[in-house]
N, C-alpha and C positions, 0 to 999 in steps of 0.2 A: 821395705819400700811400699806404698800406698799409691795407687794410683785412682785418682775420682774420675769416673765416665759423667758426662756430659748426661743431660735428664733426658734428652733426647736423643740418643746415641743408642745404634742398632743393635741385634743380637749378635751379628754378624760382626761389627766391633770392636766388640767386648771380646768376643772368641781371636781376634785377631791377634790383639794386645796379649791377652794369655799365651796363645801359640807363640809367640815369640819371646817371651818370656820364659816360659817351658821349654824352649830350644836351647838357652840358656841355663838347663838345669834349676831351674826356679819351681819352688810350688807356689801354687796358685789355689788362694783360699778366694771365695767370691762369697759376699756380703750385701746381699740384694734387697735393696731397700725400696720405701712407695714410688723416690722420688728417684733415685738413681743409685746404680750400682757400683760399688768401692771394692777395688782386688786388693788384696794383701798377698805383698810377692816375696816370698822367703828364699834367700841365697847371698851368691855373694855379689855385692853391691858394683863393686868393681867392674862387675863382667858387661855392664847396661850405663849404657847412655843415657842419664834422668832428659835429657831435650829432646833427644828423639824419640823416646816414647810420649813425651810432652806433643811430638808436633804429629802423634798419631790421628787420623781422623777417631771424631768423639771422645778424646779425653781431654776432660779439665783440668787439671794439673794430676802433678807428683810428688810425693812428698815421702822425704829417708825419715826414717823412724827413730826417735833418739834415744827410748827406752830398748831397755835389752828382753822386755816383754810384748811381741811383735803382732799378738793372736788373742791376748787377754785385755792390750791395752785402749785405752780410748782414742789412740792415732787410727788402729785400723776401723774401730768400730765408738763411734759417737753415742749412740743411741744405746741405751739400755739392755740386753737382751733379758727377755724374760721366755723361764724353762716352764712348759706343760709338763707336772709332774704324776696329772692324770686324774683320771674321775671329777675332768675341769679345773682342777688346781692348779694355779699357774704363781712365777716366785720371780719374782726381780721387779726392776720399773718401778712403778705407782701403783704394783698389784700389793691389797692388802699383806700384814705381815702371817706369815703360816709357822705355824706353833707344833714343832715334831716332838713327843712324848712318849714316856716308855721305859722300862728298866733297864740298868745298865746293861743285864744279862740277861736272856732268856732262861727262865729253869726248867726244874721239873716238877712244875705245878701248873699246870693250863689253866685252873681257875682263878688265881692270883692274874694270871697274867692279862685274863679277859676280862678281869674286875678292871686293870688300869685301862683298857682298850675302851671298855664303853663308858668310863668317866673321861678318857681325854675325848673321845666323840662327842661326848653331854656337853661338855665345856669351850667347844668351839675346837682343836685341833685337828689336823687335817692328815698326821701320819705319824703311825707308829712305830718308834725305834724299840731296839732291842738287841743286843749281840748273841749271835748262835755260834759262831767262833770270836774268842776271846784272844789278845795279846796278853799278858799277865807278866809282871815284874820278875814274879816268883815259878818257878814252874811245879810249886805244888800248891796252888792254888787253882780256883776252878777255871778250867778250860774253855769250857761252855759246850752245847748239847750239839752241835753240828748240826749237821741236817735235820734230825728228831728238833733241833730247835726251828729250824727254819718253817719245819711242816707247824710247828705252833705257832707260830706268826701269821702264814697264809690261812690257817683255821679260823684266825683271830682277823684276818679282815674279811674273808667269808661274812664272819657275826654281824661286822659294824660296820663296812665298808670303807676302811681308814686303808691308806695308804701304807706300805710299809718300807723301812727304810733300814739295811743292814750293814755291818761291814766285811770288809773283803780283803781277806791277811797275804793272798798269797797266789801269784798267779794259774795255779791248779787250779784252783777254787772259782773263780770267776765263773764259767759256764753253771757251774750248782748254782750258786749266788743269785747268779739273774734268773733262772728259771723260777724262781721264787718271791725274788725279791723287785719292789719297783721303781726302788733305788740305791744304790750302790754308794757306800763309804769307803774312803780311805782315811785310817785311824792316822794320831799323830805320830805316830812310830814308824809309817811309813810314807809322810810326804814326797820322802827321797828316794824312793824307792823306784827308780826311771823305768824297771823292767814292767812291778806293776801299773806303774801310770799307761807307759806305752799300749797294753793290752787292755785296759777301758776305755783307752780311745778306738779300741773297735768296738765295743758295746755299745746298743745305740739308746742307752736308758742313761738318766741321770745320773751324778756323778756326785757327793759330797766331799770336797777335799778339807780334812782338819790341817789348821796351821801347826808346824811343827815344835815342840816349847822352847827351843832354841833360833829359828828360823826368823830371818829377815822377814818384812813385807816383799821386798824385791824380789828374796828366795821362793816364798809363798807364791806369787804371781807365777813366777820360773814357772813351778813342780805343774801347775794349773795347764801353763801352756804345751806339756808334752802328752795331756790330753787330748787338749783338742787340736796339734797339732797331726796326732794319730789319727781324728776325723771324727771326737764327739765333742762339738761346739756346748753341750748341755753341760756345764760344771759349775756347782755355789758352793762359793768359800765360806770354810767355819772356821771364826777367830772362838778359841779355843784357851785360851790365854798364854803365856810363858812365862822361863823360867826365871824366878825372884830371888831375894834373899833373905825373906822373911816367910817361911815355907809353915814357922809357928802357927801361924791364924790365916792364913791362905795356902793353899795347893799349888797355884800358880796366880799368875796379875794378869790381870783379865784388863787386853790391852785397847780400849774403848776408841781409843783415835785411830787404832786398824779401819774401823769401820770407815771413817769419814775420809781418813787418806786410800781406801780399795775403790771408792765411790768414784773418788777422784780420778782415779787414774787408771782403773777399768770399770766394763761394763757389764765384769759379771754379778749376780746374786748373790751378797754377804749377810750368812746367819749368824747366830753366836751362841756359845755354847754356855753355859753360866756353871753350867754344876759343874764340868770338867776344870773349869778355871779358876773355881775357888774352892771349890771339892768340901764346903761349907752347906749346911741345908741354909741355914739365918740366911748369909748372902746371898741366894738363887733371887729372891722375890727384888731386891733392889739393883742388883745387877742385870735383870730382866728389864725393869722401866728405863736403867739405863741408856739398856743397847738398845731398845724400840725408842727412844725417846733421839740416839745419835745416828739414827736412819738407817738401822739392821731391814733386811727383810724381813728374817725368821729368827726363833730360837730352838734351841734342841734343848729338850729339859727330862730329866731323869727323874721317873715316879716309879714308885713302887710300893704294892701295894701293904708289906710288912716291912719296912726300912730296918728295923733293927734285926731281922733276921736275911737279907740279901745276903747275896751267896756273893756279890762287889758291890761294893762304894755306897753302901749302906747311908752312910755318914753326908754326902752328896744329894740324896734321893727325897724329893718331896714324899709325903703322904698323898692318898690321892682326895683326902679335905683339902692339904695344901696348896693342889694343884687348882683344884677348883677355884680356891678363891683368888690365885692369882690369874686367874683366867677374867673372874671378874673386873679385876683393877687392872687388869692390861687392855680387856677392852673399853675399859673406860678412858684409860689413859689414850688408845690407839682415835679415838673419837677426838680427843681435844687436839693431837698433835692434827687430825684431818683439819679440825675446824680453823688451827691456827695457820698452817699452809696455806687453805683456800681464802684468810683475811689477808693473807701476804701475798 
C-alpha cells in the first residue's frame, strides 16, 4: 500500500499516519522527496481501511500495489534512486554510466593485478572488481585468496583511488567483506539465498545483486526486495544473462530487454554484465554498446592482465589493450547516446 502526503502536510502527519499503520503491524518504509513524502506500507492489506487513511489530514491519496514487488517497484518510488557508491561516484538516474573492471579472481600476483587497476583508472573506470572468495563449479578448482585477496584489492585502491567492489558467498563472511570492501556482491548462485540477502540489508554500503541464469525478472526484483526490505535501500541489479540452449558459442544470453523492462518497472540501478553472459572475449566489446546503448547504467567487465594464464574465465577476460580501447568507443558512443537524448 502507498500512501502520498500532501506537499504540504506536517511532520506531525506523516508520523500520525505511520503510527497507525504500525499499530496494525505494518512496516513503514518512508520515501522523502523535494516535493512530498510517499510511505510504503508493508502488511496485510486487509487489516486498513484504504478511505480512512484517505480521509487522514495531509494525505493525498492511497494506492494498493499490484506488483508483488512493494520496495523495488516504481508504485512506491517514482523517481530514480541513485546510489553514492563514493569518492563522488554516484549510479542510477541520469548519472553518467560507471564501468567496474577487474579479473575474475584476485591471485597471487599483486602486480598483474595493479597493472589492470591503473589501466581501468587511465581509461575512465570508476571500480575495481575481483573475487577473493570464489564459488566454483568444481571444488578443485581455485578457490580464491580470501582475505590475503581482499588486502590486495584495498592495496590496490590505496595506489589508484578506484573503488572496490567484491563478492560475498556466505553470511560469515559479510563483516570481513565490508571492512574492505566498498561494495558488496551477490554472485548468481545466490540470488536466492534469503538468509544472505536478509543480512546485507543490515549493511549500510552498496549492494550488487547478479540475476540468477535461471530467474525471472519478477524473481530478480523479489530477491532485491529482501534487501532493502532488511533496511539497505542501496542495491543495483546486474543482468548477467541466463540460461540458453545453445551454450556452444555463448555461456549464457545476455538478456538485453531485462534492462528496458527493470527501467520500467523499478527504480533501481541496472548494470550488465557482458563477460559473465557470454563468457566469449569477441562478444564483450559488442554486447557492451549494446547494453549502454538499451539504457544500462554500468558494466562490469573482466580484464586481465594475462587472460591465457588466469587461474578463471580466462576465455571471458579482456586484455587490458582490450579494455582500453573499448573504453574508447564506449565513450564515444556514451557521447552520442547524450547528444541524441538532449535532441529528443
Amino acid at each position: 500500500m502507498i500512501i502520498v502526503m500532501e506537499p504540504t502536510a506536517s511532520e506531525d502527519q506523516i508520523q500520525k499516519v505511520a503510527k497507525k499503520l504500525e499499530s496494525l503491524d505494518f512496516k513503514i518504509v518512508f520515501n522523502r522527496g523535494e516535493v512530498m513524502t510517499v510511505l510504503a506500507a508493508i502488511g496485510d492489506k486487509r487489516l486498513v481501511d484504504p478511505a480512512s487513511l484517505a480521509s487522514m489530514e495531509g494525505v493525498r491519496e492511497v494506492k494498493l500495489i499490484q506488483e508483488p514487488f512493494k520496495l523495488s517497484g516504481r508504485e512506491s518510488k517514482a523517481e530514480d534512486t541513485v546510489i553514492d557508491l563514493g569518492n563522488g561516484t554516484k549510479i542510477g538516474g541520469k548519472e553518467p554510466s560507471v564501468v567496474i573492471a577487474g579479473p575474475c579472481s584476485v591471485e597471487r600476483n599483486f602486480e598483474g593485478l595493479l597493472k589492470v587497476a591503473q589501466a581501468a583508472k587511465e581509461a575512465g573506470a570508476k571500480v575495481l572488481r575481483g573475487g577473493a572468495f570464489k564459488p566454483r563449479t568444481s571444488p578443485y578448482d581455485f578457490q580464491g585468496m580470501e582475505e590475503e585477496g581482499l588486502k590486495y584489492l584495498a592495496k590496490a585502491r590505496q595506489k589508484t583511488g578506484l573503488l572496490i567492489a567484491t563478492e560475498v558467498m556466505d553470511t560469515p563472511e559479510i563483516e570481513l567483506v565490508a571492512g574492505y570492501a566498498d561494495i558488496l556482491q551477490v554472485g548468481a548462485r545466490n540470488m536466492q539465498n534469503y538468509k544472505l540477502l536478509k543480512a546485507l540489508g543490515k549493511v549500510k554500503k552498496p549492494v550488487i545483486l547478479k540475476r540468477g541464469p535461471s530467474a525471472s525478472i519478477r524473481e530478480f526484483l523479489l530477491a532485491s526486495e529482501y534487501i532493502i526490505y532488511a533496511g539497505n535501500p542501496n542495491v543495483i541489479l546486474c543482468e548477467r544473462g541466463v540460461k540458453g540452449f545453445d551454450s556452444h558459442y555463448t555461456r549464457n544470453i545476455l538478456d538485453i530487454a531485462s534492462i528496458a523492462v527493470i527501467k520500467k518497472y523499478s527504480h533501481l540501478p541496472v548494470i550488465v554484465d557482458p563477460s559473465h553472459a557470454t563468457g566469449r572475449r569477441y562478444l564483450i566489446e559488442p554486447m557492451s554498446k549494446a547494453s549502454m546503448a538499451a539504457g544500462a547504467h554500468g558494466l562490469m567487465i573482466e580484464v586481465h592482465h594475462d587472460p591465457e594464464n588466469a587461474s578463471s574465465d580466462g576465455a571471458q577476460s579482456l586484455t587490458v589493450d582490450q579494455f582500453k580501447e573499448l573504453m574508447i568507443d564506449l565513450n564515444r558512443l556514451s557521447k552520442l547516446l547524450g547528444e541524441g537524448s538532449r535532441k529528443n
